[in-house]
C-alpha positions as CSV (number, residue, x, y, z in Angstrom):
1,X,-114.7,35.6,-46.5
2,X,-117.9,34.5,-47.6
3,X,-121.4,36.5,-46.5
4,X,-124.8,35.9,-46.1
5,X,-127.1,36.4,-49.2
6,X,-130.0,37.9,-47.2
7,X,-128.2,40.1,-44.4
8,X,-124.7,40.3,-45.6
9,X,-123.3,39.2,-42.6
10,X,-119.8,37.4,-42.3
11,X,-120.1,33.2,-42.5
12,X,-116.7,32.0,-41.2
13,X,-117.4,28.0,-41.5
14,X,-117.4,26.4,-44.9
15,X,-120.8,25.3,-45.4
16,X,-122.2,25.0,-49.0
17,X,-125.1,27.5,-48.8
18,X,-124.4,31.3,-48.1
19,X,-126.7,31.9,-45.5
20,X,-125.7,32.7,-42.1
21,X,-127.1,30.3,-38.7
22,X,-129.7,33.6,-38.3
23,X,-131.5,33.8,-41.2
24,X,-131.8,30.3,-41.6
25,X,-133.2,30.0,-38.9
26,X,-135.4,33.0,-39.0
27,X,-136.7,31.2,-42.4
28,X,-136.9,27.7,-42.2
29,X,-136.6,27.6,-38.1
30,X,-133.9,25.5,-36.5
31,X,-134.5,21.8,-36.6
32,X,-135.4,22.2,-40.1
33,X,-132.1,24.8,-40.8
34,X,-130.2,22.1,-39.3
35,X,-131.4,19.3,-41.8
36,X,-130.6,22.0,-44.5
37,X,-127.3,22.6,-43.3
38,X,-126.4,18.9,-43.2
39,X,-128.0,17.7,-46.2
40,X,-126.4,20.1,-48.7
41,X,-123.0,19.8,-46.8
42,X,-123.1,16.0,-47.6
43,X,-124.1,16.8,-51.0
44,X,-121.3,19.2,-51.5
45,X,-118.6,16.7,-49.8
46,X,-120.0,13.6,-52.2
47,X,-119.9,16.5,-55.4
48,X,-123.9,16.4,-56.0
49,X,-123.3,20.1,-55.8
50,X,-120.8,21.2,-58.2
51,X,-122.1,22.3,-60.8
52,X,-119.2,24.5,-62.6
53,X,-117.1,21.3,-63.8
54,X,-119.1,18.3,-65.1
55,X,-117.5,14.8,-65.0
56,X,-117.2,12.9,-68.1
57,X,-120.0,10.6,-66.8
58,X,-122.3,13.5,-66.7
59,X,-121.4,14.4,-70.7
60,X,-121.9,10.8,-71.9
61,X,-125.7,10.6,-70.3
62,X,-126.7,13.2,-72.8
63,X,-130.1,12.3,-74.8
64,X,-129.6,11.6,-78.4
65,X,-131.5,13.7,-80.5
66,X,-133.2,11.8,-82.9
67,X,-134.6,14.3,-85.9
C-alpha cells in the first residue's frame, strides 16, 4: 500500500504521484489537483514517467562529446 508523502495517509488507487486527494487539494486546491492528477496519470500510462529503465531510443539521443 502506498501512502501519502506529506500526511502519511493510505492511497488505495494507483495514481502516479503519492499524494493523497487531501493534501492535494489543500495545496494546489481542487480543479487544479484534478489537472495534476490526470496529467501525470497520462504521462505515467504513455511511459513519460518512468524513469528507472531507459529505452534504447533514450541511450542513442545522447550528445557526442566532441573534445
Amino acid at each position: 500500500m502506498r501512502k501519502c508523502i506529506y500526511c502519511n495517509s493510505e492511497i488505495t488507487d494507483d495514481r502516479s504521484m503519492q499524494i493523497c486527494d487531501r493534501c492535494g487539494v489543500g495545496v494546489w486546491g481542487k480543479k487544479q489537483w484534478e489537472n495534476i492528477k490526470k496529467t501525470t496519470d497520462e504521462a505515467r500510462d504513455k511511459g513519460d514517467l518512468n524513469f528507472n529503465s531507459p529505452d534504447k531510443d533514450s541511450i542513442n539521443q545522447r550528445p557526442k562529446i566532441i573534445a
